[in-house]
KOLGU-4560 file (N, C-alpha, C; in nm, 3 decimals, padded with zeros to 5 digits):
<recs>
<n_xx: 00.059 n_yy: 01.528 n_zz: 01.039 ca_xx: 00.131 ca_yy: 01.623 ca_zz: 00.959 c_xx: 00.263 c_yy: 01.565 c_zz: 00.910 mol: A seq: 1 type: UNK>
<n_xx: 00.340 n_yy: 01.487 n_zz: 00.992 ca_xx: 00.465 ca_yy: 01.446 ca_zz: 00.936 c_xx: 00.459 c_yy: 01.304 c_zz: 00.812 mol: A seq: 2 type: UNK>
<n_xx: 00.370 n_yy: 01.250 n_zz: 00.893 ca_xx: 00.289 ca_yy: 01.136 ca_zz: 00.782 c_xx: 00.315 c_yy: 01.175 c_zz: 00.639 mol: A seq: 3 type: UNK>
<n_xx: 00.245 n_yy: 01.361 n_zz: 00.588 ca_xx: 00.210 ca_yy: 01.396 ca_zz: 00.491 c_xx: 00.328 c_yy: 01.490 c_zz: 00.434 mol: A seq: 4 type: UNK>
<n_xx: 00.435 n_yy: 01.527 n_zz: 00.542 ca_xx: 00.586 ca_yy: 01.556 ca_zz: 00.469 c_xx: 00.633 c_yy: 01.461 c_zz: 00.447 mol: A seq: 5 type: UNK>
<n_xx: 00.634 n_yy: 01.331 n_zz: 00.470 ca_xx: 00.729 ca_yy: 01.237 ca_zz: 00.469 c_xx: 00.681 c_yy: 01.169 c_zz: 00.313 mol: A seq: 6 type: UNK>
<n_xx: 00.537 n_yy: 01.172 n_zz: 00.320 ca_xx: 00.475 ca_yy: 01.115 ca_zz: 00.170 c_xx: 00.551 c_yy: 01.219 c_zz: 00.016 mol: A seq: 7 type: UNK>
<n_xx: 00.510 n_yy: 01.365 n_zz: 00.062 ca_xx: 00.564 ca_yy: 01.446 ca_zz: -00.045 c_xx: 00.764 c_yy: 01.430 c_zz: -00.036 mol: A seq: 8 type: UNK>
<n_xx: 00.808 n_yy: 01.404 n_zz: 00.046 ca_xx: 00.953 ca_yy: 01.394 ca_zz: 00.067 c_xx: 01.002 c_yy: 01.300 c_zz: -00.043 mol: A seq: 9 type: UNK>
<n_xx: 00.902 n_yy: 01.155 n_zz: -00.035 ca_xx: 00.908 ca_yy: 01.018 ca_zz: -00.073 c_xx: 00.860 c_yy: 01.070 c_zz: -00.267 mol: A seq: 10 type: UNK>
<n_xx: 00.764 n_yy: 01.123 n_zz: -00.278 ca_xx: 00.719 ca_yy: 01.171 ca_zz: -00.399 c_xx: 00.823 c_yy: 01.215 c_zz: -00.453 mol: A seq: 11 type: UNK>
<n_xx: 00.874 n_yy: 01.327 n_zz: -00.422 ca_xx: 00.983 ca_yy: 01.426 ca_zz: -00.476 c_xx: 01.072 c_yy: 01.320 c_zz: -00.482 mol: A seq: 12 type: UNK>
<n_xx: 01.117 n_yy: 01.275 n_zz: -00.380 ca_xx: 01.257 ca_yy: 01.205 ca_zz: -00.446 c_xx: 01.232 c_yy: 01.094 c_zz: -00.558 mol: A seq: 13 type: UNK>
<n_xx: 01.119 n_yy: 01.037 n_zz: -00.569 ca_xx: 01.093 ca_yy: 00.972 ca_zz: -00.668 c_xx: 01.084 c_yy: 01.024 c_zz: -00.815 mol: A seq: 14 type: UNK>
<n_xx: 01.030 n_yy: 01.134 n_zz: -00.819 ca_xx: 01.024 ca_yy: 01.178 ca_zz: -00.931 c_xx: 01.209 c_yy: 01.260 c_zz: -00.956 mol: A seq: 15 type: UNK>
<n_xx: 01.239 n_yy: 01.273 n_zz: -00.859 ca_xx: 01.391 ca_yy: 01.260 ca_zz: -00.910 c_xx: 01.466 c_yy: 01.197 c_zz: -00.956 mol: A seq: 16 type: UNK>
<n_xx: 01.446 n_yy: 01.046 n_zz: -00.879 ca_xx: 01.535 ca_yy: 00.975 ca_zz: -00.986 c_xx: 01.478 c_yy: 00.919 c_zz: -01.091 mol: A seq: 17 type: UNK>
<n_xx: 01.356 n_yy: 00.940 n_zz: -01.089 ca_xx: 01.322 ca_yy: 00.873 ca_zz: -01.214 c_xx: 01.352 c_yy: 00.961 c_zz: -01.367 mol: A seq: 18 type: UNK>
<n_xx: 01.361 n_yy: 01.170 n_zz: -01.289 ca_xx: 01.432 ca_yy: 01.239 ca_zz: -01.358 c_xx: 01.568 c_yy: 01.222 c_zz: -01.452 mol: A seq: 19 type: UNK>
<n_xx: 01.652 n_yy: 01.176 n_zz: -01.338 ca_xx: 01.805 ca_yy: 01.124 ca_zz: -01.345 c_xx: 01.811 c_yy: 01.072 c_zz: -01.412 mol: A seq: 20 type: UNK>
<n_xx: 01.757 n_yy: 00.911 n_zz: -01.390 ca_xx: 01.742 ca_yy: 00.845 ca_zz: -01.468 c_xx: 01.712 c_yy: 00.775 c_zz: -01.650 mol: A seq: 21 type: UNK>
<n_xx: 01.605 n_yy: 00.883 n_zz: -01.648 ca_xx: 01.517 ca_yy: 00.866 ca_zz: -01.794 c_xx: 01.451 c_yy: 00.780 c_zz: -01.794 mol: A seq: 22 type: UNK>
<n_xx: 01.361 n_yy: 00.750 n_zz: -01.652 ca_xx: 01.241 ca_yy: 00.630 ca_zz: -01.652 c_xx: 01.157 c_yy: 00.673 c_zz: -01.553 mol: A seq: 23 type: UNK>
<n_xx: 01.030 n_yy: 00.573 n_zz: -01.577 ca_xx: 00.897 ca_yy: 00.656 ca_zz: -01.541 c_xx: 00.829 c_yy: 00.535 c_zz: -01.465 mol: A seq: 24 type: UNK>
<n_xx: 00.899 n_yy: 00.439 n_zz: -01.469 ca_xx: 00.851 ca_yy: 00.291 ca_zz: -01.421 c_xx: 00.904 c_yy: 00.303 c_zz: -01.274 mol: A seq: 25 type: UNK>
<n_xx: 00.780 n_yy: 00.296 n_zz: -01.184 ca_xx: 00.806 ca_yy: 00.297 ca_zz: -01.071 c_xx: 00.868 c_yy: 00.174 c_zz: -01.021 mol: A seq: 26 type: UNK>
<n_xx: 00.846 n_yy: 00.104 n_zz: -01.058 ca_xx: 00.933 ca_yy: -00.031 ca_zz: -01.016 c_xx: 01.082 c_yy: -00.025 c_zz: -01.012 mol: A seq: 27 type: UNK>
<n_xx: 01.100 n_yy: 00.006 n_zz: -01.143 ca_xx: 01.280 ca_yy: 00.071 ca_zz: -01.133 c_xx: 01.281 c_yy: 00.151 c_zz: -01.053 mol: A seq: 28 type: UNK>
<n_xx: 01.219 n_yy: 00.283 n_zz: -01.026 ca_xx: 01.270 ca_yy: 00.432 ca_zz: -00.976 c_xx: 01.273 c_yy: 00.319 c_zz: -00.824 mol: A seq: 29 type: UNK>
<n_xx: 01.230 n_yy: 00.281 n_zz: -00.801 ca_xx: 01.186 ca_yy: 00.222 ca_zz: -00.608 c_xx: 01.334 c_yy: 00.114 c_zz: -00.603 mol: A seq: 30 type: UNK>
<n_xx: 01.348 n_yy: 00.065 n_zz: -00.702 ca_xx: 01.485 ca_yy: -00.049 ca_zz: -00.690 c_xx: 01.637 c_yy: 00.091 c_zz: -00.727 mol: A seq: 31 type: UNK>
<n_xx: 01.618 n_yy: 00.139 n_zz: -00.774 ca_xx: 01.742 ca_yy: 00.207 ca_zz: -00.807 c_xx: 01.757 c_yy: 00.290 c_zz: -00.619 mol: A seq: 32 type: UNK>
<n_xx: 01.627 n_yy: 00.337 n_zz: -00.581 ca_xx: 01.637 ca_yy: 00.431 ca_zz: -00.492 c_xx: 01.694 c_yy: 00.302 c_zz: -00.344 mol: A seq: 33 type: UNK>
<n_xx: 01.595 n_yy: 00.135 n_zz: -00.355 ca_xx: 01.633 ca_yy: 00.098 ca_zz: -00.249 c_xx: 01.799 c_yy: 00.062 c_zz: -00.253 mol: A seq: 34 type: UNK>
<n_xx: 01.837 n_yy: 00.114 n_zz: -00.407 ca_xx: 01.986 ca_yy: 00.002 ca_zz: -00.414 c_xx: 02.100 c_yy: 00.083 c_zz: -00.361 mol: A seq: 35 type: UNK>
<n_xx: 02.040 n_yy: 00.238 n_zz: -00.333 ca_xx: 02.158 ca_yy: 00.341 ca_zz: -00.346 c_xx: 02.143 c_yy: 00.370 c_zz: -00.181 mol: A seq: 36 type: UNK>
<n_xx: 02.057 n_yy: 00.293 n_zz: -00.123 ca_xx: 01.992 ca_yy: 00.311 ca_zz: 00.019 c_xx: 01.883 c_yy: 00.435 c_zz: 00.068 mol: A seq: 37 type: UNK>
<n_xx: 01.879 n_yy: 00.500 n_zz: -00.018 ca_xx: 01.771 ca_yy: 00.628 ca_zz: -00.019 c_xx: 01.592 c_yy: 00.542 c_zz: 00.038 mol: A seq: 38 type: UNK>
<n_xx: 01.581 n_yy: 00.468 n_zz: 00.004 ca_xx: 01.414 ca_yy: 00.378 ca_zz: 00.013 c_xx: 01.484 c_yy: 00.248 c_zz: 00.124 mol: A seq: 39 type: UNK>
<n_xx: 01.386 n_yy: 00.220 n_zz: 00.218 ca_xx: 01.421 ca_yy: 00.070 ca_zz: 00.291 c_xx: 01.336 c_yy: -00.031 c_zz: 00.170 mol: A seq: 40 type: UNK>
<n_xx: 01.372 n_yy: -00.136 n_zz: 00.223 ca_xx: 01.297 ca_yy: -00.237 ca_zz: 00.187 c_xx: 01.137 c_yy: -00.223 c_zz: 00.128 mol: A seq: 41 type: UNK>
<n_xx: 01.060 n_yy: -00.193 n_zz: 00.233 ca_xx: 00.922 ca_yy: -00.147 ca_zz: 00.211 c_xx: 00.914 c_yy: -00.040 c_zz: 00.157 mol: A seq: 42 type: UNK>
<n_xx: 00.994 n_yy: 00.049 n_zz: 00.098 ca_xx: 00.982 ca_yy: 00.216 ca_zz: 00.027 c_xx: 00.965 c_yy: 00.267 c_zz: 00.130 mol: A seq: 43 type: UNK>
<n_xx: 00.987 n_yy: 00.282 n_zz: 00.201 ca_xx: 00.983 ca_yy: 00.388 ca_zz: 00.341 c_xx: 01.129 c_yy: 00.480 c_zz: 00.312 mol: A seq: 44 type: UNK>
<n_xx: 01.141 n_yy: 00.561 n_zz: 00.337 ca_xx: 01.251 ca_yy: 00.687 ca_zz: 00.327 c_xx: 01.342 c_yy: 00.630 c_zz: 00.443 mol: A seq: 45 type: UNK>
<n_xx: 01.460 n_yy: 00.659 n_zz: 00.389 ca_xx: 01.560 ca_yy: 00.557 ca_zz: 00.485 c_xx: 01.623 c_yy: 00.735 c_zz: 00.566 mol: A seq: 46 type: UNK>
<n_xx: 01.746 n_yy: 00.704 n_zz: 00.688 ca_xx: 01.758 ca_yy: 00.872 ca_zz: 00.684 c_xx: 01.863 c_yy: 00.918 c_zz: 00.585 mol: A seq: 47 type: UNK>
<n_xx: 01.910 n_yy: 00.833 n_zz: 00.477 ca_xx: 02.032 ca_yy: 00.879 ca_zz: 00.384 c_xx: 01.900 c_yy: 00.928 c_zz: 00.275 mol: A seq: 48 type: UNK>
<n_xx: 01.782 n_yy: 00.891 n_zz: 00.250 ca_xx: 01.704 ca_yy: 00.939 ca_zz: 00.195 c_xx: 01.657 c_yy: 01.129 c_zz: 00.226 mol: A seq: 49 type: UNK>
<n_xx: 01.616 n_yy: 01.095 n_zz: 00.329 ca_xx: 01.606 ca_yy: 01.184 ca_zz: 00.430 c_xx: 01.684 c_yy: 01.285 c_zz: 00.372 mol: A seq: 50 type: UNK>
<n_xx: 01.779 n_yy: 01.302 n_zz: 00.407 ca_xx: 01.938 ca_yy: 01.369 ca_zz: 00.414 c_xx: 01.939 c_yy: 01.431 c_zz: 00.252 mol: A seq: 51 type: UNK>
<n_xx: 01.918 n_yy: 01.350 n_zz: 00.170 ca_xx: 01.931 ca_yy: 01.356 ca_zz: 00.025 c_xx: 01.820 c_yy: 01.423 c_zz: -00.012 mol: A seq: 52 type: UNK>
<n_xx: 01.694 n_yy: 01.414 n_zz: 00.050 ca_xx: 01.590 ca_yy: 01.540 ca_zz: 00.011 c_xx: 01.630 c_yy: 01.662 c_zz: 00.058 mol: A seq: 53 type: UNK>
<n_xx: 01.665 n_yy: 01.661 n_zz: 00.150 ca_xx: 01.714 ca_yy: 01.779 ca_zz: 00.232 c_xx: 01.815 c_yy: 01.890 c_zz: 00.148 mol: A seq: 54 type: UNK>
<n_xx: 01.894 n_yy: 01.804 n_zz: 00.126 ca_xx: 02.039 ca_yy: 01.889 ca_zz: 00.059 c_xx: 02.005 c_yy: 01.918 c_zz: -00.087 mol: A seq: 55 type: UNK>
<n_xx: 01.890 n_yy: 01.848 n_zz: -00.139 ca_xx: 01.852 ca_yy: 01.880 ca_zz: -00.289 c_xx: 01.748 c_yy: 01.951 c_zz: -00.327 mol: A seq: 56 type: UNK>
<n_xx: 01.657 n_yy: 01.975 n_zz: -00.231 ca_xx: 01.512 ca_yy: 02.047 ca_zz: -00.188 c_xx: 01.503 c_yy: 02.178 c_zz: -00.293 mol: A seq: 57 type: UNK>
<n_xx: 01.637 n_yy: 02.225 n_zz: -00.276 ca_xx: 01.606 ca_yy: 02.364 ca_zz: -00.374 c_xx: 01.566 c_yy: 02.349 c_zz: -00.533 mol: A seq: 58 type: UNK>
<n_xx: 01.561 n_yy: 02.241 n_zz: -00.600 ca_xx: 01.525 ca_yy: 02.196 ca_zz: -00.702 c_xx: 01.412 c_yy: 02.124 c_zz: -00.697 mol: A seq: 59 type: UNK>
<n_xx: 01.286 n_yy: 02.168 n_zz: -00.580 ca_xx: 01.184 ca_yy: 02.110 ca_zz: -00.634 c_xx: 01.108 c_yy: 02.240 c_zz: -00.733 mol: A seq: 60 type: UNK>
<n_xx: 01.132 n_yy: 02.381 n_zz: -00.711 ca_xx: 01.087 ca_yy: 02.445 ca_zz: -00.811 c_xx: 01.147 c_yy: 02.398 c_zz: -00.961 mol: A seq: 61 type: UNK>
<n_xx: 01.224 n_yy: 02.336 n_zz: -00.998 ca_xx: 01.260 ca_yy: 02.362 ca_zz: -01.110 c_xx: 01.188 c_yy: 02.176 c_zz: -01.166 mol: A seq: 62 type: UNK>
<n_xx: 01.195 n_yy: 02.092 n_zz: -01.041 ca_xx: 01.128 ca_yy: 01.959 ca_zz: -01.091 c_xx: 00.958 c_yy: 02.022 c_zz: -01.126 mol: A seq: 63 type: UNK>
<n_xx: 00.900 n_yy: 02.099 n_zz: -01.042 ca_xx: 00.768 ca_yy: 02.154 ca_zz: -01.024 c_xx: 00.678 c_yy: 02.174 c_zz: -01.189 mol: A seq: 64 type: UNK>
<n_xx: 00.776 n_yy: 02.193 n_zz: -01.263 ca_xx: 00.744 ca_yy: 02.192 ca_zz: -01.402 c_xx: 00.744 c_yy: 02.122 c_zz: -01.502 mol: A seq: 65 type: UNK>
<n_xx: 00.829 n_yy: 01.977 n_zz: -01.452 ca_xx: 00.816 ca_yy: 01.872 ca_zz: -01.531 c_xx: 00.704 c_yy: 01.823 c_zz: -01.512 mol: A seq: 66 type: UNK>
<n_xx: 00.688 n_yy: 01.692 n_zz: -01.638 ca_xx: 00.555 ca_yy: 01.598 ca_zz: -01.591 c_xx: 00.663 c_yy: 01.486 c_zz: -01.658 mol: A seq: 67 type: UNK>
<n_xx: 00.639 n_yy: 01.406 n_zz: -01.528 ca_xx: 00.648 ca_yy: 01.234 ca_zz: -01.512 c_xx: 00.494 c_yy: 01.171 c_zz: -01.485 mol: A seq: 68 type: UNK>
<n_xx: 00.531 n_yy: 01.144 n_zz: -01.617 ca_xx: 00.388 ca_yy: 01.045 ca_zz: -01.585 c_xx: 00.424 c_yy: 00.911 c_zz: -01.535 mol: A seq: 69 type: UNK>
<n_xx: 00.350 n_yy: 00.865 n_zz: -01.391 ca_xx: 00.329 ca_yy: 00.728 ca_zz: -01.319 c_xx: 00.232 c_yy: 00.652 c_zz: -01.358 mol: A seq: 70 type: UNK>
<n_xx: 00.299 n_yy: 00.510 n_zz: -01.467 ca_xx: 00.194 ca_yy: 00.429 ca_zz: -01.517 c_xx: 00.093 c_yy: 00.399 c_zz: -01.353 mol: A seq: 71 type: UNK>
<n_xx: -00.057 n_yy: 00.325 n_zz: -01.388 ca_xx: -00.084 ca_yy: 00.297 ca_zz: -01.310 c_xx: -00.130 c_yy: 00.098 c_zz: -01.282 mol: A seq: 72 type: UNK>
</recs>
């Protein structure tokens, strides 16, 4: 179960900054997120990541309606 919060945690914040941002290229969204310390090394959710889903969470209804499309 935590496996599968931690995946949607990792999702959401991705599609956030790639929100922020104005990019859709996961490669950037994963370097911007490991540079600000939010992602480790391997994209794993760091706990300043953590922390930062947490305190921003109330805006996944309003991300819920965008579409970011993830090249593949």
């Amino acid at each position: 179960m935590k496996a599968m919060r931690n995946f949607w945690a990792r999702e959401w914040l991705m599609r956030d900054i790639g929100a922020k941002h104005g990019t859709n290229d996961v490669s950037t969204i994963i370097k911007i997120a490991q540079t600000a310390g939010l992602l480790s090394s391997n994209a794993e959710m760091t706990e300043a990541g953590q922390i930062y889903v947490t305190t921003n969470r109330h805006r996944v209804e309003v991300l819920k309606h965008d579409t970011i499309v993830y090249p593949i």
